[in-house]
C-alpha positions, 0 to 999 in steps of 0.5 A: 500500500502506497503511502506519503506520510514520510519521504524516503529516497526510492533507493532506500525503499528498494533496499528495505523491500529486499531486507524486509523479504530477507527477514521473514522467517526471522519474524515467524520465530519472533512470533512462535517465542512471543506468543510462548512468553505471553501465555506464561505472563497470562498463567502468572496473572491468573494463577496469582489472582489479580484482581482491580483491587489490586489496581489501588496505590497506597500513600505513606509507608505503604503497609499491607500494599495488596497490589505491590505483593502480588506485582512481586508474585507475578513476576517471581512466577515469570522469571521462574524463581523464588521471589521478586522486589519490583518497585517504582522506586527503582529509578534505573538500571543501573539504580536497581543493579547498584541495590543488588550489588551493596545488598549482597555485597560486604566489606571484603567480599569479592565481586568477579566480572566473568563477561570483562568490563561492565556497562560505563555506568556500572564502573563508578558503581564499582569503583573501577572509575571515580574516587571517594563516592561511595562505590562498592571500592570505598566500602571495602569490596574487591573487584576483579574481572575475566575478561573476554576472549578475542571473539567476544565470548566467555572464557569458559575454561577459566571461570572455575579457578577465576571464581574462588574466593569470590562472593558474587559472579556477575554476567551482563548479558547485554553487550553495552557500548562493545561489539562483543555478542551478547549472551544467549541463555545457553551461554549463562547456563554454562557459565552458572555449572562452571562457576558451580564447578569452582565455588558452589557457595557463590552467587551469580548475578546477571545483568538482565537488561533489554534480555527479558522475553526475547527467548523463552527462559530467563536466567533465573531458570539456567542457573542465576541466583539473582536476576535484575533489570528496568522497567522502562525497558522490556518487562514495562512493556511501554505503560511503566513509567519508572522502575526496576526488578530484582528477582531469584532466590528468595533470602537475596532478594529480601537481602537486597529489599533491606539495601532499597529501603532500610533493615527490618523494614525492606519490602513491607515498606514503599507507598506505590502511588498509583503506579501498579496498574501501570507496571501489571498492564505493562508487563502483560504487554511486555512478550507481545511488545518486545517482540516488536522491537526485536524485529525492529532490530532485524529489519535495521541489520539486514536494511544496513547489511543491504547499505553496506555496514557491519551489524552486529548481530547479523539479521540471521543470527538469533536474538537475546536482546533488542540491541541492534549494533551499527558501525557507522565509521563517522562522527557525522554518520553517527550523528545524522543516524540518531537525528534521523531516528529522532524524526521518526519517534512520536514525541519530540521529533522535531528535537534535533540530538547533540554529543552531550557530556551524559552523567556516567560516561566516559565519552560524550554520548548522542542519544536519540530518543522521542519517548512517551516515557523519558529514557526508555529504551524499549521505545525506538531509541539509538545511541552511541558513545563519540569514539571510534569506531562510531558504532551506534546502538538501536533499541526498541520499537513499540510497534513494529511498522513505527519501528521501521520507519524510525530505521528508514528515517535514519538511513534517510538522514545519512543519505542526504548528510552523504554517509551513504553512498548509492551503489 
């Protein structure tokens, strides 16, 4: 069907029929997996008994919050594990795995990475950038990390004699500001039986953002004691406004409630404010819109295969996350990509993005990101950090055809800025 809502150079519509009609059954499997998750959501919501009573905030302290308790039933019965902490009071990811971290961590204690450095924000929260503010490195905790193998993978063979002595294996699922692959859940089931094999007593921790319902398990359920991610990205579903999760085993996750609010108190306490219909609703809608963004995500490997760009992953490959990776090779390619999304979002997008010097980062970093919800990136959203090699990161879609043309959109703006080249 014809349509003039967008303009869109006849080259580039070509080139997206053709990535399109390469990624059909890619989606036809997005769909089997989608339609998979959204049963299990639906069992837990029955199975719970949610109900419209649950529906109503409370103020204050929030005693005998019906609805936050049956919010942390649900999704502990989703992510296959004991319990769940799902709050507002998260603030981001980054604020959920901080609270995990200082809730199971003590003065001595050994934090290992067995995915090599962590996501930029998390460094300061460790300690491994910034000094005197508060980081798990001034209350006394060691870090230490396995780095990656030069294909981007885990070294297997190294985590059982690299996990003695630590007290929290920590995976990030993720791939962050890196072109590395991210980890699929067979790849954490092996890492768990091999940190298993070299210190039983340890807790592993995976870093469970933009991973939630794009396969059919979850960590929780291949071997991970603890599991922590963002409701604005895909367990909100696109209705949550704020907020974040921490999930697994039951003692760490009542652990990690007396680090968010205080000892003796921890989930009993926290006004929900009306918040809970949103985070339900949201997580409902979760399966169905995750997988909008995962074929998102597609479409924009095999339309930047099709331009000429290395993508990671490739759009055959399969997923474990919604993040789409694109080496743009240019400050301007780069540049003109987000701007190019940005017209494409349903908010804001007259907003033209500029490199910013973002809290938490090392290098400026362009963000484009016309969201209903501020920040949440299972809304169409890219961005990138101003270094070589010029890679940015796409994520999210709350519809599919929305989604692609956000992609188009953003081939669009590098066409006319010269960082494509007609071939």
């Amino acid at each position: 069907m014809e349509q003039n809502f967008f303009t869109i150079d006849p080259y580039l519509n070509r080139a997206a029929d053709r990535a399109e009609a390469a990624c059909r059954a890619h989606f036809d499997e997005i769909d089997e997996i989608a339609q998979y998750n959204q049963l299990k959501v639906m069992a837990a919501f029955n199975r719970q008994g949610v109900s419209e009573s649950h529906f109503a905030g409370s103020t204050g302290y929030g005693y005998g919050d019906r609805g936050r308790e049956v919010l942390d039933a649900v999704m502990a019965q989703v992510m296959g594990c004991e319990d769940a902490l799902v709050r507002h009071n998260f603030v981001s990811g980054t604020h959920a795995l901080t609270t995990a971290l200082f809730g199971v961590l003590r003065p001595g204690d050994t934090l290992l990475s067995l995915t090599g450095s962590p996501y930029d924000t998390m460094e300061e929260v460790i300690g491994i950038r910034g000094e005197g503010d508060g980081s798990l490195r001034d209350f006394g905790v060691q870090y230490r990390q396995l780095d990656l193998l030069p294909d981007g993978t885990p070294d297997y063979g190294a985590v059982p004699d690299a996990v003695k002595g630590a007290k929290v294996a920590y995976i990030q699922r993720s791939r962050g500001y890196a072109l590395r692959p991210s980890l699929d859940i067979a790849a954490i089931e092996r890492l768990c039986s091999a940190v298993r094999a070299g210190n039983p007593g340890c807790i592993v921790m995976v870093d469970n953002c933009y991973g939630e319902f794009v396969e059919t398990r979850e960590p929780t359920e291949a071997g991970a004691d603890l599991i922590v991610g963002s409701l604005i990205k895909n367990p909100g579903g696109g209705l949550a406004q704020t907020g974040g999760y921490i999930a697994g085993r039951h003692d760490l996750v009542e652990l990690c409630a007396y680090r968010l609010t205080s000892p003796g108190s921890g989930r009993e306490v926290g006004c929900t404010l009306g918040q809970t219909r949103n985070m339900l609703m949201g997580l409902f809608f979760a399966p169905d819109v995750v997988a909008s963004a995962v074929k998102t995500a597609v479409f924009a490997a095999a339309l930047f295969e099709e331009l000429g760009f290395a993508v990671y992953p490739a759009h055959s490959e399969r997923r474990t996350d919604i993040i789409q990776a694109v080496t743009l090779g240019t400050p301007q390619g780069l540049e003109a990509f987000c701007q190019g999304i940005q017209k494409g979002s349903p908010v804001d997008a007259f907003v033209q993005p500029e490199a910013w010097d973002m809290p938490g980062y090392e290098d400026q970093v362009i963000m484009a990101a016309g969201a209903f919800t501020m920040g949440a990136s299972i809304e169409l959203s890219a961005d990138g950090p101003m270094r070589e090699p010029y890679a940015v990161w796409l994520q999210g879609g709350l519809t599919y055809h929305s989604g692609r043309m956000g992609v188009l959109l953003a081939a669009q703006s590098m066409l006319e800025r010269g960082a494509i080249t007609r071939k």
